[in-house]
N, C-alpha and C positions, 0 to 999 in steps of 0.2 A: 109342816110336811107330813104330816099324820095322815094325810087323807091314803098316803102310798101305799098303806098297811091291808090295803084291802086285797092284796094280790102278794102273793111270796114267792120266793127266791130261794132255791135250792141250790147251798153247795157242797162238795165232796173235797175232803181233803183240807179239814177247815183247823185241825188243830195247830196249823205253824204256819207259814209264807204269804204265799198272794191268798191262800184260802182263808186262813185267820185274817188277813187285814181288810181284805174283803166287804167279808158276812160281817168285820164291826164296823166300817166303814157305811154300807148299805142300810145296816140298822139304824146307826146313826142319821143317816138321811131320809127317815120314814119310814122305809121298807119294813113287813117285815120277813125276817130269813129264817130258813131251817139251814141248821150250818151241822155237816156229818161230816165222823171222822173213825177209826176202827178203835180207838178207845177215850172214850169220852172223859176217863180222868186226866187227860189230857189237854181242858179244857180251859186251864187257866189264862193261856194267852190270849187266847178267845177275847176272854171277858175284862182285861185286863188292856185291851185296845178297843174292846165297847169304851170303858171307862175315862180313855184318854181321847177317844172323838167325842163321848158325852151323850153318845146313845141310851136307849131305854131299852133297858133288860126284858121290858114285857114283847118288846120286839124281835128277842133270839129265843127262836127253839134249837136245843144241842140235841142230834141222835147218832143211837151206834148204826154204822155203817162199814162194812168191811167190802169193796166194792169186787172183790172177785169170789164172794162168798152169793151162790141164789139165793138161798134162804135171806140171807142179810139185805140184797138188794130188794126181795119182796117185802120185808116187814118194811124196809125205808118208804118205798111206794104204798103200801097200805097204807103209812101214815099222810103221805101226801096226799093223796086222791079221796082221805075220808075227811079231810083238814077244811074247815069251813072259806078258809080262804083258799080260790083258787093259784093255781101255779102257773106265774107267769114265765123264768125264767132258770132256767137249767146249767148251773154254770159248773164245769167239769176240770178240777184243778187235783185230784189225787195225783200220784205220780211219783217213780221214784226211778234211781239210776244205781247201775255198778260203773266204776272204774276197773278195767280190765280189756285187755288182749281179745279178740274175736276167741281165738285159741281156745284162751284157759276158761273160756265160761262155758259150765256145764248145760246141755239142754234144758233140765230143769230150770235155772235160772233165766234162761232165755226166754223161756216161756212164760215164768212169772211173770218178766216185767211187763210183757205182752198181755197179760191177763188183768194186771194192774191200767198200766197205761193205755191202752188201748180194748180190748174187750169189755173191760168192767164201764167203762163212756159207753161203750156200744150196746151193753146190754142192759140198762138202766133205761137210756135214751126209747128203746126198744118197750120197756113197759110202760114208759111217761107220755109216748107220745098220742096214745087213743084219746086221754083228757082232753089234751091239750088243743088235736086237731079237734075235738066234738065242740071247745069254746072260740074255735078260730083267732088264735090268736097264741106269742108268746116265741121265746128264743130259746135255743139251742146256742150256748157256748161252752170252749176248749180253749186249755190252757195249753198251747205246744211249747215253741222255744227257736231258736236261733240255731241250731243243729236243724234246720230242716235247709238252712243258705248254705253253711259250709263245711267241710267234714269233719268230724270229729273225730279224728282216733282216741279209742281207750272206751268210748261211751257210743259205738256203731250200734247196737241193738236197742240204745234207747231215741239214738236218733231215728230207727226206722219205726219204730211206735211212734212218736211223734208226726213222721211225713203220711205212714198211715192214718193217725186222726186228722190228718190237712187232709190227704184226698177225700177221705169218706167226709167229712164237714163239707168241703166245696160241692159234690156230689147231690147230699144231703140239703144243701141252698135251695137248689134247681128241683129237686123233688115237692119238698114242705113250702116251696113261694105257693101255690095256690090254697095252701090253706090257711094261709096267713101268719105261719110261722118264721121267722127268723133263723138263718145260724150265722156264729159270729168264729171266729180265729183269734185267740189274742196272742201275739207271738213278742213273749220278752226277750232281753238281752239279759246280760248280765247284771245278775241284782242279789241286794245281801239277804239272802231270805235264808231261811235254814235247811236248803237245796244241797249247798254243798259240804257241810258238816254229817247229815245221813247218806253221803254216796256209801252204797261197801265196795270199799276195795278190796279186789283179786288179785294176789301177784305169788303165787306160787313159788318158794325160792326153785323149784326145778325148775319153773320156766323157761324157754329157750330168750323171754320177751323181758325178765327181771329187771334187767341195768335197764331196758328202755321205758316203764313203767316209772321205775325211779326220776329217771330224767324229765320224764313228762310232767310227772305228776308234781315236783319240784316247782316248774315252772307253771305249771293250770293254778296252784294256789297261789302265785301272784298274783294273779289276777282277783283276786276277791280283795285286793287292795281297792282295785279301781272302780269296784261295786256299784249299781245307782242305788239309791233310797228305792226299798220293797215301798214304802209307805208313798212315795210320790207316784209312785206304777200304778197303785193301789188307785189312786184320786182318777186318773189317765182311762185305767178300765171301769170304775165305776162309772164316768163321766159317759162311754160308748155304752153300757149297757142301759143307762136310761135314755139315752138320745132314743127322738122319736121315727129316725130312718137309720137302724145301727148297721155300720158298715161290715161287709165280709170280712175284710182283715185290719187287724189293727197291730202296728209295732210299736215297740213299746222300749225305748232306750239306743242312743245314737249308735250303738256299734249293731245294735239288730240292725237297726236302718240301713246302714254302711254295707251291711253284708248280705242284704237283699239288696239293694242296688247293682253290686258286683255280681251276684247270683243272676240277674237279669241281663247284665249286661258283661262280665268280664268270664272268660273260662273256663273252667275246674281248673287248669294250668295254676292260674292268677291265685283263684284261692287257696291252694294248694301249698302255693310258697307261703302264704301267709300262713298257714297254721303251721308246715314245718319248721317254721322261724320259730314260730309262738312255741312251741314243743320240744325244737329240738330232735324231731323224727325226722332230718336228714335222709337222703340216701348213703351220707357218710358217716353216719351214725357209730355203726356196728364198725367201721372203718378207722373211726379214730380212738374209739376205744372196745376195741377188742373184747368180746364177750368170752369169760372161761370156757363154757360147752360147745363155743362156736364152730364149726366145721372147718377142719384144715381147709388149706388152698393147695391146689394143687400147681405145678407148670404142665 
C-alpha cells in the first residue's frame, strides 16, 4: 500500500481522539499524513497507535499548529504547499467544548470556542484551497458531532460551532464539485475518545444554574459508560475518506444514527423529552428541589 504515500493527508487536532487514531491509522494504510496539534510534546499517542496498527514512521510528519493562531496557520501551510507531496486531503478534527449554562459563559469564551471550532476549519481551508483547486482534485473534511440532531443543554455554543461547520461544509460541496474537490461531514456519536475528560467545566457557585449543572452533569458522565470504540470510528472514517465517490455525510455510532433519524422525522417536542430524561432538566426541576437563591413565589 506504499504506493498511497504519494499524496498526504493533513490533519488538525492529532494529539488525542479521532485525530490521533486517525493520522496512525491512515499511516498505517500507506498514506502519508502530516498530523498537527498546538504542542507537539504531545505527541506520544500519536506514535504509540502508529505502533499498534504497525505503520511506518517515515509516513508521519508531526507539526505545531495552533489553529486560531495566523501566524501558526501560515507556517502549517507553507509547510504543506512546499512539501513535495501533494495534498490530497483536509481532515479538520481540532475542537473543544465547555460545560456550562448559556448564562455563565463569558464572551470571551464564547468566542474561543468559535475560533477554535469553527473559524480556525474556516481559515486554513481558506489558504489550502488555491493548491488544491490548481491540481483539481482532493477533499475537504469536518469532524462535527451529534449535537447538531438534538439539543444539548450545558454545551449550546459548542453545538452551534458544530451546525456552523455543517452549513458551511454543505455549502462548500455545491461550490468546489466543479473543481473536483470533495467535502465530506463525519458526524460521531458518542465515543471514548479524550473529548470528555478536557471539557472545562463552568459552574459558578453564585450561579442561579449551580444544583442544575450538578444534576446534569452527574448524569452526561454516565454516559461515557456506554462509549463506542474511538478505534472502531476511527476504521468507519478512514474506510469514507479513501473510498473513491466519499459521501457528504457520514454517521458514525448507532445513537448518532438514532438521533438523525428522529431529527428528520420526529419534533423538537420528541427530542426534547429525551434529553430532559437523560439530564434531568425537567421543567420540574427547580420544583422539586428548590434552589437557595431561587426567587420567592408569590400568591
Amino acid at each position: 500500500m506504499t504506493t498511497r504515500a504519494a499524496g498526504s493527508i493533513f490533519v488538525t487536532g492529532a494529539s488525542s481522539g479521532f485525530g490521533a487514531h486517525i493520522s496512525a491509522l491512515m499511516a498505517a494504510r500507506g498514506h502519508h499524513v502530516v498530523a498537527s496539534m498546538r504542542d507537539t510534546s504531545k505527541s506520544d499517542l500519536l506514535y504509540e497507535l502508529l505502533a499498534h496498527y504497525g505503520g511506518d514512521v517515515s509516513l508521519l510528519s508531526v507539526i505545531e499548529l495552533d489553529v486560531t493562531s495566523p501566524q501558526s496557520r501560515t507556517r502549517a501551510v507553507d509547510f504543506l504547499t512546499t512539501s513535495t507531496r501533494p495534498l490530497k486531503t483536509v481532515l479538520h478534527c481540532a475542537g473543544y467544548t465547555t460545560a456550562a449554562f448559556f448564562e455563565d459563559l463569558s464572551s470571551e469564551s464564547i468566542r474561543d470556542q468559535f475560533e477554535t471550532n469553527f473559524f480556525g476549519a474556516v481559515e486554513l481551508t481558506k489558504l489550502l484551497l488555491p493548491a488544491m483547486r490548481s491540481r483539481g482534485e482532493g477533499t475537504i473534511a469536518v469532524i462535527t458531532s451529534n449535537a447538531v440532531n438534538v439539543a444539548h443543554p450545558m454545551y449550546s455554543i459548542y453545538a452551534a460551532s458544530k451546525w456552523s461547520l455543517e452549513g458551511w461544509a454543505e455549502a462548500l460541496a455545491i461550490e468546489l464539485a466543479p473543481f473536483g474537490i470533495n467535502v465530506m461531514i463525519l458526524q460521531p456519536g458518542n465515543h471514548d475518545t479524550a473529548f470528555a475528560s478536557n471539557v472545562v467545566s463552568i459552574n459558578p457557585e453564585a450561579s442561579p444554574y449551580a444544583e442544575l449543572h450538578a444534576l446534569a452533569m452527574g448524569r452526561l458522565r454516565a454516559l461515557g459508560d456506554r462509549a463506542r470504540s474511538t478505534a472502531k470510528a476511527a476504521v468507519e472514517i478512514c474506510d469514507a475518506l479513501e473510498a473513491e465517490s466519499p459521501p457528504l455525510r457520514v454517521r458514525i455510532g448507532n445513537d448518532d444514527k438514532l438521533m438523525a433519524a428522529l431529527a428528520r422525522w420526529a419534533p423538537y417536542s420528541v427530542r426534547r423529552r429525551i434529553i430532559e430524561r437523560i439530564t434531568g432538566l425537567t421543567k420540574n426541576a427547580l420544583a422539586a428541589e428548590p434552589l437557595g437563591n431561587a426567587m420567592p413565589t408569590t400568591k
